[in-house]
N, CA and C atoms as an extended XYZ file, in Angstrom:
486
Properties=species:S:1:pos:R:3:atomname:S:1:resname:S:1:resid:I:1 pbc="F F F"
N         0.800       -1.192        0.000 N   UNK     1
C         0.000        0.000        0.000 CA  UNK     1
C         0.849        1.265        0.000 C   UNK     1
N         2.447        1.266        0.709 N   UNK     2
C         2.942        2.321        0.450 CA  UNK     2
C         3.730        2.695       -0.871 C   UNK     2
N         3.437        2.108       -1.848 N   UNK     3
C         3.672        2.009       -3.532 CA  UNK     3
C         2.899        1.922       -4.384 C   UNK     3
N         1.838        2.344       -3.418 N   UNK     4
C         0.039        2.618       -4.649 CA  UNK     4
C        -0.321        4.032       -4.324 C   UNK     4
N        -1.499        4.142       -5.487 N   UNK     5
C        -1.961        5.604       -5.056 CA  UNK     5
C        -2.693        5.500       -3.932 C   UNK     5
N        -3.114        6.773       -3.562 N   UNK     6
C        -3.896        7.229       -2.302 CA  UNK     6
C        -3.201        7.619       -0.824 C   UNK     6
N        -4.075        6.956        0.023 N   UNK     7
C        -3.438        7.711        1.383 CA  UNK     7
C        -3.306        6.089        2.054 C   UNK     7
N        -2.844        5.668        2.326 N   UNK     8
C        -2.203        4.477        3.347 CA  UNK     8
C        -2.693        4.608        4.874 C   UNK     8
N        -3.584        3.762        5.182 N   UNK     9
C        -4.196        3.680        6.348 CA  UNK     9
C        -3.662        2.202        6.840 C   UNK     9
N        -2.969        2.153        7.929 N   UNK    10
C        -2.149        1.185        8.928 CA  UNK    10
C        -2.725        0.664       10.176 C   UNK    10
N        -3.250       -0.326       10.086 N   UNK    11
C        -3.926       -1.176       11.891 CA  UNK    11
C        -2.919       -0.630       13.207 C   UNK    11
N        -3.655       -0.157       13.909 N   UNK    12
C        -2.492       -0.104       14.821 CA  UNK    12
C        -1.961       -0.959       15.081 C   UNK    12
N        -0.421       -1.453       14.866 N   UNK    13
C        -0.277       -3.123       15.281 CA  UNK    13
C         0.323       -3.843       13.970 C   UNK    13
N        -0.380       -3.206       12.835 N   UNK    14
C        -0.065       -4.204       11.586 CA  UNK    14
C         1.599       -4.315       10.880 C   UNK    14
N         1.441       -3.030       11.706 N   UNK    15
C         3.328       -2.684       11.132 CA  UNK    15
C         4.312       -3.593       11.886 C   UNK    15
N         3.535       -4.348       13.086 N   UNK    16
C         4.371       -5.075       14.121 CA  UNK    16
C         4.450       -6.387       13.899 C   UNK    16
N         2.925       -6.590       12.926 N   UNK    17
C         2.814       -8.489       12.674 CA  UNK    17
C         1.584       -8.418       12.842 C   UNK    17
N         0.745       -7.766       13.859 N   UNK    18
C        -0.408       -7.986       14.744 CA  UNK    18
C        -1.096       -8.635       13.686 C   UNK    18
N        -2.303       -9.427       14.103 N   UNK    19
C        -3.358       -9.928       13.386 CA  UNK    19
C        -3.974       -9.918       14.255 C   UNK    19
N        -5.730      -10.192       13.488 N   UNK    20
C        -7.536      -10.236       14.007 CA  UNK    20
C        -8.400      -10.319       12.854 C   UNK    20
N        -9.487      -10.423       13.722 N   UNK    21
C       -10.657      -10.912       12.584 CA  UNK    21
C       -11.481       -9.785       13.178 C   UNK    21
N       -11.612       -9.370       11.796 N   UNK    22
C       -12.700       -7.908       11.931 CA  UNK    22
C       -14.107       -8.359       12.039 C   UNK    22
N       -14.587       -9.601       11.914 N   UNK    23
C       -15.913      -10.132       12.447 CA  UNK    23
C       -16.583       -9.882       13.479 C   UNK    23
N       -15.953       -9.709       14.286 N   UNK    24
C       -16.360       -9.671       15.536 CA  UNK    24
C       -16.259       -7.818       15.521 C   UNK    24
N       -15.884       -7.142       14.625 N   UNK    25
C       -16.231       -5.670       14.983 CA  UNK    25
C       -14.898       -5.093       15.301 C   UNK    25
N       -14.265       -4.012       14.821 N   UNK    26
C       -13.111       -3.249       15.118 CA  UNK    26
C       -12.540       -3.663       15.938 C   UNK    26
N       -12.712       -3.716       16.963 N   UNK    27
C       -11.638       -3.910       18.750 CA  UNK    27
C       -10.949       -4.806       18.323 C   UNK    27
N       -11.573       -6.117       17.485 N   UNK    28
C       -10.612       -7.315       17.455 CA  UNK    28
C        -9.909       -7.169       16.989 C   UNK    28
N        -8.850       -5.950       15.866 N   UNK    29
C        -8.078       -5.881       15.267 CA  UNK    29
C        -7.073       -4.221       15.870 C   UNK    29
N        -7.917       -4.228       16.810 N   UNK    30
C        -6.827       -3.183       17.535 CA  UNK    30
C        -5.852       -3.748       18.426 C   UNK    30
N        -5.431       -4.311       18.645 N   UNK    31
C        -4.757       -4.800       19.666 CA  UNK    31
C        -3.560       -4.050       20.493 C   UNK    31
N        -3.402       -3.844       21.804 N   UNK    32
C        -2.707       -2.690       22.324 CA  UNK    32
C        -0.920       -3.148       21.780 C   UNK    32
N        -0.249       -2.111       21.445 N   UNK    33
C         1.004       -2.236       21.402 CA  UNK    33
C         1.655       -2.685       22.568 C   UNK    33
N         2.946       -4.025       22.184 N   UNK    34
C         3.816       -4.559       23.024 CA  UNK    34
C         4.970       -3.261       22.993 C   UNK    34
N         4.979       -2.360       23.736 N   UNK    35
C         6.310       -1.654       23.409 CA  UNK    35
C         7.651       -2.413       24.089 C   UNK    35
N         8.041       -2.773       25.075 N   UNK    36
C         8.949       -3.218       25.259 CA  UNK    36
C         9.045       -5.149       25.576 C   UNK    36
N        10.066       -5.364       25.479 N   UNK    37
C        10.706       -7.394       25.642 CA  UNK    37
C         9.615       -7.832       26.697 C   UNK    37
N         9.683       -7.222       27.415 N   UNK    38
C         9.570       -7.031       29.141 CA  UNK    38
C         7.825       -6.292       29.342 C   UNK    38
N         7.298       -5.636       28.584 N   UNK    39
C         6.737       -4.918       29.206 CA  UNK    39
C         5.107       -5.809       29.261 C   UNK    39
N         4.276       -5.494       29.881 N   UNK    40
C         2.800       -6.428       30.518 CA  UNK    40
C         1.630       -5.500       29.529 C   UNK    40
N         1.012       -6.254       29.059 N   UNK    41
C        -0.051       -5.940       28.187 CA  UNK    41
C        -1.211       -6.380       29.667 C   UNK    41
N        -2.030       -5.684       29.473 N   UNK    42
C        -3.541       -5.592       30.474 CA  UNK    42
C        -4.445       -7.226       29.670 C   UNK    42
N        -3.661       -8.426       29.592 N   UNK    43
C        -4.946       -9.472       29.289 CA  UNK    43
C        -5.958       -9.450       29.871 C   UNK    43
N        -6.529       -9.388       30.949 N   UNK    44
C        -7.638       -9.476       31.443 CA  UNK    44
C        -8.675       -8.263       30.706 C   UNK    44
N        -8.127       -7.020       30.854 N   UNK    45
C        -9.042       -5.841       30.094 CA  UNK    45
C        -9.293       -6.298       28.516 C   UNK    45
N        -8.252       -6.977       27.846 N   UNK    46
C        -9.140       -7.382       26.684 CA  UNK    46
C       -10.069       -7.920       26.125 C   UNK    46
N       -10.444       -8.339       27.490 N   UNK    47
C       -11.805       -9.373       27.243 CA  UNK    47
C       -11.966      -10.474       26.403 C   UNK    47
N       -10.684      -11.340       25.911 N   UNK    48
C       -10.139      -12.110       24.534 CA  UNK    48
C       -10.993      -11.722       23.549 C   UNK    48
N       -10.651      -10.739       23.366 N   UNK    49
C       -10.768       -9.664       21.734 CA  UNK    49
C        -9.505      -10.244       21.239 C   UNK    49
N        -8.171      -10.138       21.398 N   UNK    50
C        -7.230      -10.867       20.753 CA  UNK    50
C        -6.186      -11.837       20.844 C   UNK    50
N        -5.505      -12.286       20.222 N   UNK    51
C        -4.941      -13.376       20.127 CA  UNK    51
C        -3.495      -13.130       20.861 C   UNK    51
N        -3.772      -13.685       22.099 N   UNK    52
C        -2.267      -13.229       23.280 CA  UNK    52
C        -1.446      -13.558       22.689 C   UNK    52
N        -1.462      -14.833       21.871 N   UNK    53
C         0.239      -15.256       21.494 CA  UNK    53
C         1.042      -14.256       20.255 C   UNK    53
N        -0.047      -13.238       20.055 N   UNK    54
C         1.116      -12.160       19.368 CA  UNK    54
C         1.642      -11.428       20.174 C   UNK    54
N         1.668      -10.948       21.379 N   UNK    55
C         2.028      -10.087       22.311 CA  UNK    55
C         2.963      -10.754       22.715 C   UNK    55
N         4.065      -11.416       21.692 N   UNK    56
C         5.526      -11.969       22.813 CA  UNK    56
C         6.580      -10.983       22.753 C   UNK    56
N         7.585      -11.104       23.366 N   UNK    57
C         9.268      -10.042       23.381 CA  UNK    57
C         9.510      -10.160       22.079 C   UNK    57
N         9.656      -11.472       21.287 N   UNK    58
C         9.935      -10.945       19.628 CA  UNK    58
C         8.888       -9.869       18.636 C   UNK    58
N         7.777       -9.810       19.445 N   UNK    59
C         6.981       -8.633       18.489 CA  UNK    59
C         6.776       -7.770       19.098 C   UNK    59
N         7.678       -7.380       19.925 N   UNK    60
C         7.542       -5.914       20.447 CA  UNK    60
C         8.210       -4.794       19.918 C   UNK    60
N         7.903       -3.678       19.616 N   UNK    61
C         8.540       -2.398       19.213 CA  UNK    61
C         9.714       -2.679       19.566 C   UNK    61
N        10.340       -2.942       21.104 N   UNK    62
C        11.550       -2.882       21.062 CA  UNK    62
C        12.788       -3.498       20.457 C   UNK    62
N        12.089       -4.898       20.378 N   UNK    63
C        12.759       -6.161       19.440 CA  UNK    63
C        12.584       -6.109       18.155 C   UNK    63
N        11.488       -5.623       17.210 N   UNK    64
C        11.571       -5.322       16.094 CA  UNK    64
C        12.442       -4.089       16.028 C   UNK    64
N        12.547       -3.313       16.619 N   UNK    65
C        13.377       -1.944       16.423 CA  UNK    65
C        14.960       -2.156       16.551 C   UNK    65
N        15.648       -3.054       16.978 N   UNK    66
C        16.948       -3.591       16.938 CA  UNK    66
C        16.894       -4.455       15.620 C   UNK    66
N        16.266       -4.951       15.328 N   UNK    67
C        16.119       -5.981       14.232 CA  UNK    67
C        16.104       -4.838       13.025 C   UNK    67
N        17.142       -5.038       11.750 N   UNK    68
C        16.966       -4.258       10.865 CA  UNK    68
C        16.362       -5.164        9.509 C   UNK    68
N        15.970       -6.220        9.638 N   UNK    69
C        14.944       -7.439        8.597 CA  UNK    69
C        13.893       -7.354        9.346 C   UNK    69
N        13.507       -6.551       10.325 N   UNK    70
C        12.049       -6.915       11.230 CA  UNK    70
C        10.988       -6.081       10.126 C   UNK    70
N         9.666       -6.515       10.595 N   UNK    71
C         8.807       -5.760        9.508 CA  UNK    71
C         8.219       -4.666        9.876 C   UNK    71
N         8.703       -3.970       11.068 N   UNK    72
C         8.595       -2.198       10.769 CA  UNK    72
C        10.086       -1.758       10.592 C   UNK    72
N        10.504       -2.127       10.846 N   UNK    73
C        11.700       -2.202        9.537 CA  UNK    73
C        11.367       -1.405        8.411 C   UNK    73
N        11.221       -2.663        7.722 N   UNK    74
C        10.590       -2.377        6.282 CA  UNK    74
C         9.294       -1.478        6.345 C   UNK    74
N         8.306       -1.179        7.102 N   UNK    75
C         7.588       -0.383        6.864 CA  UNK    75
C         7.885        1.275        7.111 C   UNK    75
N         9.013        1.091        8.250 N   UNK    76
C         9.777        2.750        8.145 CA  UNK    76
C        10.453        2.748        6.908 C   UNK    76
N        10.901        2.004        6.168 N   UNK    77
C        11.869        1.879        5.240 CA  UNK    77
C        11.041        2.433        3.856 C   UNK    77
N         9.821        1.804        3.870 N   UNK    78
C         8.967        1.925        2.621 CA  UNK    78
C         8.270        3.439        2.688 C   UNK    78
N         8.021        3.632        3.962 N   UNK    79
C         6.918        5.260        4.311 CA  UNK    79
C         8.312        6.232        4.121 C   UNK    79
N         9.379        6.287        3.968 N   UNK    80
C        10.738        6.677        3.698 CA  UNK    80
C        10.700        7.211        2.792 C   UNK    80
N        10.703        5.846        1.723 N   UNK    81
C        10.927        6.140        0.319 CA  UNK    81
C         9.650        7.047       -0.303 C   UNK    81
N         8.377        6.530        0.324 N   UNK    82
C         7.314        7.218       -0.592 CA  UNK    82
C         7.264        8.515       -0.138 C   UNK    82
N         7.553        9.261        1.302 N   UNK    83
C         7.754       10.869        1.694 CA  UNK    83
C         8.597       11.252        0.659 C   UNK    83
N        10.148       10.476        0.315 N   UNK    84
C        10.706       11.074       -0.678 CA  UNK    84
C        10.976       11.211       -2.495 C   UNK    84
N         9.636       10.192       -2.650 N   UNK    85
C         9.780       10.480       -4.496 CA  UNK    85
C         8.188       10.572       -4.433 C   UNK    85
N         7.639       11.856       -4.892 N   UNK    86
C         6.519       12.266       -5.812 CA  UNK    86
C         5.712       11.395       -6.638 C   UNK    86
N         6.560       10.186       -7.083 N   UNK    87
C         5.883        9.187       -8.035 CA  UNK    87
C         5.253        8.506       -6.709 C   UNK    87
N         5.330        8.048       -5.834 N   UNK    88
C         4.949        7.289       -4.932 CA  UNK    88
C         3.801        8.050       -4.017 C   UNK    88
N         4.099        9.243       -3.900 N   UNK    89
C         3.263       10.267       -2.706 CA  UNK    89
C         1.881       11.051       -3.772 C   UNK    89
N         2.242       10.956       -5.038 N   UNK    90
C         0.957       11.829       -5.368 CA  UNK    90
C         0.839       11.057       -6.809 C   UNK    90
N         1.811       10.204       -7.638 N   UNK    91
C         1.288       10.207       -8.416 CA  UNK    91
C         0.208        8.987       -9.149 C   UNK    91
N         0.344        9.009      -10.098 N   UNK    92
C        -0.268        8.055      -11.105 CA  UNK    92
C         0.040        6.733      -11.247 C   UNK    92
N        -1.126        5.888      -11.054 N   UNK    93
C        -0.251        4.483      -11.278 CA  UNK    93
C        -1.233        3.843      -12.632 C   UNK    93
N        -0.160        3.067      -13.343 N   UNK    94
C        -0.381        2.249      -14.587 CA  UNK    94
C        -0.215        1.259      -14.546 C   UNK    94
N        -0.973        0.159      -15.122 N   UNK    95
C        -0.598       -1.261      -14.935 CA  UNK    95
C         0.459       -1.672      -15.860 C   UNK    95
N         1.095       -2.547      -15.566 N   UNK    96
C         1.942       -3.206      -15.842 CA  UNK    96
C         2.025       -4.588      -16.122 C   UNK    96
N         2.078       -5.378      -17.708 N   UNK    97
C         2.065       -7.082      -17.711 CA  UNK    97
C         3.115       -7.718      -17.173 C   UNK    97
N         2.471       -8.559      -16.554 N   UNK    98
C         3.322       -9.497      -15.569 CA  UNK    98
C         3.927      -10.978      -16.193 C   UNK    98
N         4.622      -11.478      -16.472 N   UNK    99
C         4.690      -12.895      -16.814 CA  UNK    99
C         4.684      -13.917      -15.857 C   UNK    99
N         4.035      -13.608      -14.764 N   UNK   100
C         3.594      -14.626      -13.428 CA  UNK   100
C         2.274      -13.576      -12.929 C   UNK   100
N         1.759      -14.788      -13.007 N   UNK   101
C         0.295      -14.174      -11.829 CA  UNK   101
C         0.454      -13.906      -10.816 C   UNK   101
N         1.674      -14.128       -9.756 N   UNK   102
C         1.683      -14.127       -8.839 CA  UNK   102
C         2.101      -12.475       -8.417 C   UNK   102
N         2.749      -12.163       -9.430 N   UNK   103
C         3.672      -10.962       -9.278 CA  UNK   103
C         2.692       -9.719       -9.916 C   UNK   103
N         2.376       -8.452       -9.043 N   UNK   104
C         1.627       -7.656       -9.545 CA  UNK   104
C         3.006       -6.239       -9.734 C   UNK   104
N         2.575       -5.817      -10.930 N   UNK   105
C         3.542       -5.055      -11.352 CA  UNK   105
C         2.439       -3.666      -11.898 C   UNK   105
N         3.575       -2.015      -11.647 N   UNK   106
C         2.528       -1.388      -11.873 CA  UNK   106
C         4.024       -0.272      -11.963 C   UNK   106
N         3.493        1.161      -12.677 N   UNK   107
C         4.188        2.245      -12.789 CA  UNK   107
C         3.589        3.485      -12.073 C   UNK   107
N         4.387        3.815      -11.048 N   UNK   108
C         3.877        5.583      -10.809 CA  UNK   108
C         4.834        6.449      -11.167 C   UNK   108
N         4.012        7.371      -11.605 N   UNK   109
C         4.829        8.775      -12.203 CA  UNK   109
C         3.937        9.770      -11.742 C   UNK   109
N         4.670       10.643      -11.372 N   UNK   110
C         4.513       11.760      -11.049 CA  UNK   110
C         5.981       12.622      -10.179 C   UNK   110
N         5.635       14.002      -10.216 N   UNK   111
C         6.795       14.656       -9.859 CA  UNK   111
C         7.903       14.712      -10.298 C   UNK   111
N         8.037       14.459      -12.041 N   UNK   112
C         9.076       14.171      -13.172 CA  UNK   112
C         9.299       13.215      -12.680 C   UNK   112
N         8.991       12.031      -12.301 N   UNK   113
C         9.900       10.906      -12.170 CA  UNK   113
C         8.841        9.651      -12.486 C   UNK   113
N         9.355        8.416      -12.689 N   UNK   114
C         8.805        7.101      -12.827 CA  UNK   114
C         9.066        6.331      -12.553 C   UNK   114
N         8.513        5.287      -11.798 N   UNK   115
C         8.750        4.300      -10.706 CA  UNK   115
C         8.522        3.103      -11.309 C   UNK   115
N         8.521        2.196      -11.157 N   UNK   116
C         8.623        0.376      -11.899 CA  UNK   116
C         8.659        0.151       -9.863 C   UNK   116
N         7.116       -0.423       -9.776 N   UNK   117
C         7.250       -1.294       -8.320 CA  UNK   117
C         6.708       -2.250       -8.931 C   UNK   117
N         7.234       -3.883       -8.004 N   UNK   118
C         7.209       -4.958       -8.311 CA  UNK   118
C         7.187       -5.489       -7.139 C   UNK   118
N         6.038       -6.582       -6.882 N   UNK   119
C         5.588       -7.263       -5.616 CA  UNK   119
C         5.445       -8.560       -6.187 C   UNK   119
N         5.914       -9.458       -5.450 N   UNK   120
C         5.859      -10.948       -5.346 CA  UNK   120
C         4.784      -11.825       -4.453 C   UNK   120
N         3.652      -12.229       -4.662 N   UNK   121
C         2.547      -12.341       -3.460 CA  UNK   121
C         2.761      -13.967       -3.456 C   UNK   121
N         3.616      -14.467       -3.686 N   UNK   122
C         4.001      -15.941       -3.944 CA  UNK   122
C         4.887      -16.572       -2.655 C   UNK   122
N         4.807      -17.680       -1.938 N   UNK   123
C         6.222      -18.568       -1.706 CA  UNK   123
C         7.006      -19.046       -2.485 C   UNK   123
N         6.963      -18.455       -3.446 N   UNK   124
C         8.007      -19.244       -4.812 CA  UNK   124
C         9.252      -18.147       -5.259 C   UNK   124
N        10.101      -18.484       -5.820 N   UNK   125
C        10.729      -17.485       -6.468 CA  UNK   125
C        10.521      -17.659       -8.186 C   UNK   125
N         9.969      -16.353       -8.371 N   UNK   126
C         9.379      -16.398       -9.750 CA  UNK   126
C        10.115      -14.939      -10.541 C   UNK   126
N        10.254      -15.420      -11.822 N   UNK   127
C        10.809      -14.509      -12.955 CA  UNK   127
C         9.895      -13.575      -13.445 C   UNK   127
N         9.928      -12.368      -12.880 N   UNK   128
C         8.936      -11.402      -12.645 CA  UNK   128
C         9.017      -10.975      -14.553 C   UNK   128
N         9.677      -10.778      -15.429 N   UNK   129
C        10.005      -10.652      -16.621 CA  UNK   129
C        11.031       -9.579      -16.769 C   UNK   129
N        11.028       -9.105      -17.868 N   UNK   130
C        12.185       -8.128      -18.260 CA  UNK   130
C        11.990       -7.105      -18.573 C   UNK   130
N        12.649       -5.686      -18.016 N   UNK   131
C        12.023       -4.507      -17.882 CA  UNK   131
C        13.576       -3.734      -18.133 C   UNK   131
N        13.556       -2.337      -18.520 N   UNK   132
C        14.458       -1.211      -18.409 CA  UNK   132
C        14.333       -0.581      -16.825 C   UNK   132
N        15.245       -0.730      -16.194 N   UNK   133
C        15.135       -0.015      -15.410 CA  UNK   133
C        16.733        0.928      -14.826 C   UNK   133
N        16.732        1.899      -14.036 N   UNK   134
C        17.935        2.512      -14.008 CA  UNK   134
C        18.389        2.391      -12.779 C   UNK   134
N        17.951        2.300      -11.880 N   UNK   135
C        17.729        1.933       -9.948 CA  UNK   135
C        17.316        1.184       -9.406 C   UNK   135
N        17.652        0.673       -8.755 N   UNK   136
C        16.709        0.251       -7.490 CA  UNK   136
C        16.756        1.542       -6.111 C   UNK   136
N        15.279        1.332       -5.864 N   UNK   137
C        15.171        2.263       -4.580 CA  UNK   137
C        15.088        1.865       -3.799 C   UNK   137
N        14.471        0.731       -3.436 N   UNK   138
C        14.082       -0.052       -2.098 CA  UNK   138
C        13.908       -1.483       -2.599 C   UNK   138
N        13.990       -2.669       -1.861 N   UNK   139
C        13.280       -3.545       -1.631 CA  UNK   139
C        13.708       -4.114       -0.580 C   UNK   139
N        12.794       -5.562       -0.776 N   UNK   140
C        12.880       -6.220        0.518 CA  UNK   140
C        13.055       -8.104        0.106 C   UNK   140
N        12.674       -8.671        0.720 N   UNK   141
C        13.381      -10.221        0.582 CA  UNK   141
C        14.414      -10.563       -1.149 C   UNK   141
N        14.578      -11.340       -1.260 N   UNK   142
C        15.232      -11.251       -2.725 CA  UNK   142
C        15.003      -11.043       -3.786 C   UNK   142
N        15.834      -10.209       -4.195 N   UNK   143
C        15.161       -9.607       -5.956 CA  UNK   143
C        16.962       -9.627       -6.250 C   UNK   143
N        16.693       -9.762       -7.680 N   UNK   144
C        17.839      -10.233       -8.536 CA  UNK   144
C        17.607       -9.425       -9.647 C   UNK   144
N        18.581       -8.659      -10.313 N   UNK   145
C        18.459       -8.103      -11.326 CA  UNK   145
C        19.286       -8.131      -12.477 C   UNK   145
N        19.404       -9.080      -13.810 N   UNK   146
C        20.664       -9.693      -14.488 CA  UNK   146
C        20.377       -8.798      -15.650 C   UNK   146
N        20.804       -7.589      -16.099 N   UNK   147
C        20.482       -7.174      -17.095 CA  UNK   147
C        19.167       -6.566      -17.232 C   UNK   147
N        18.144       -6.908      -17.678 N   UNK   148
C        17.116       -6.677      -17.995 CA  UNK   148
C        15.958       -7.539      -16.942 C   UNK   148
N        16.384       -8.731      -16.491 N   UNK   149
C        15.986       -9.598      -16.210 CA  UNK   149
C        15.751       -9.781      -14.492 C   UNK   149
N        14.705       -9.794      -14.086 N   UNK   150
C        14.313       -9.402      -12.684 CA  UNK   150
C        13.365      -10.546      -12.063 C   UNK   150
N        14.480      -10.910      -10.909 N   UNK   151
C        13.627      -12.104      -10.339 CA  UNK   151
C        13.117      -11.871       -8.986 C   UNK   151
N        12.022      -12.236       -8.480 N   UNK   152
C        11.484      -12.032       -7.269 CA  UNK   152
C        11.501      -12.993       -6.553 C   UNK   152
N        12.152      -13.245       -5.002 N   UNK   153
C        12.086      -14.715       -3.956 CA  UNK   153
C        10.978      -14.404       -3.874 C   UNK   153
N        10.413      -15.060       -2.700 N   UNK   154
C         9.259      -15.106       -1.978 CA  UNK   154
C         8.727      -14.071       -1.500 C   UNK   154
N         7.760      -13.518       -1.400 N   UNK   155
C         6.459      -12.579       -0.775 CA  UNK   155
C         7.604      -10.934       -0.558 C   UNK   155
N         8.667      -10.975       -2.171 N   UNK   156
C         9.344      -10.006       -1.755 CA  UNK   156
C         9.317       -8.766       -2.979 C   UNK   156
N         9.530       -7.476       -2.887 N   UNK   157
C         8.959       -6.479       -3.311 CA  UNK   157
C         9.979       -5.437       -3.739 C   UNK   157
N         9.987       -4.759       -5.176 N   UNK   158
C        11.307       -3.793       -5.695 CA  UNK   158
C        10.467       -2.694       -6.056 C   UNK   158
N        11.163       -1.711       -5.906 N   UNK   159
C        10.700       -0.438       -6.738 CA  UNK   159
C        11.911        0.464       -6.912 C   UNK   159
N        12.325        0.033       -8.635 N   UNK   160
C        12.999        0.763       -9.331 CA  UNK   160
C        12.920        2.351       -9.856 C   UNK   160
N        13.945        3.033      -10.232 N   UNK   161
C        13.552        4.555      -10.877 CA  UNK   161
C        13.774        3.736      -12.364 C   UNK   161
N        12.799        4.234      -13.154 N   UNK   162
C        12.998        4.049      -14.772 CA  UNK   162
C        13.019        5.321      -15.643 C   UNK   162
């Protein structure tokens, strides 16, 4: 979402791992932030609205925040890039053919510039196809780039300047 148009709306929590089922009505997907290894979440006040076993020391702000592969990590990493290129913060997106279904590919431009993002929604590593591109700006799990030729690991994500 932070490599599409619009405005990016974030679960409190989602940037941490958190999960819920919105069935049961909003609350179940709020779940209070673990900020520290150590620190005591109120279980009893949740009334099992959510699922305790995400509230461990590895998904806490503090342990993801030493961790530089953790996934707010990557989500400071990504809200980064899109504050700083125009193609990402205001502009236009175009689709893009994919030679895997798995892989959704798309162009934003705007702010003189043009972006080539590429997402992998697969456990596979798949040959996303062959594109011009001049950069890489960001990504995340493995991407390979041989020439023209751009491969995506698993559930992992590029966004080139073209």
């Amino acid at each position: 979402m932070l490599t599409s148009p619009g405005k990016p709306f974030i679960y409190q929590g989602e940037e941490l791992g958190y999960w819920g089922r919105q069935t049961g009505g909003d609350e179940y997907v709020r779940t209070p932030i673990k900020w520290t290894k150590n620190g005591q979440v109120p279980f009893a006040a949740l009334g099992g609205k959510v699922d305790h076993s995400m509230l461990s020391p590895s998904i806490s702000v503090e342990a993801q925040d030493a961790d530089e592969a953790s996934l707010l990590n990557h989500y400071r990493a990504f809200a980064a890039v899109r504050n700083a290129h125009p193609a990402l913060l205001e502009g236009e997106m175009t689709a893009v053919a994919s030679s895997s279904p798995s892989v959704a590919i798309w162009r934003m431009s705007g702010g003189g510039e043009t972006l080539l993002v590429l997402h992998n929604f697969s456990p596979s590593t798949v040959l996303a196809g062959n594109y011009t591109t001049v950069e890489q700006i960001i990504s995340n799990g493995s991407v390979t780039t041989e020439g023209k030729k751009i491969t995506l690991g698993p559930w992992s994500s590029v966004v080139y300047k073209i």
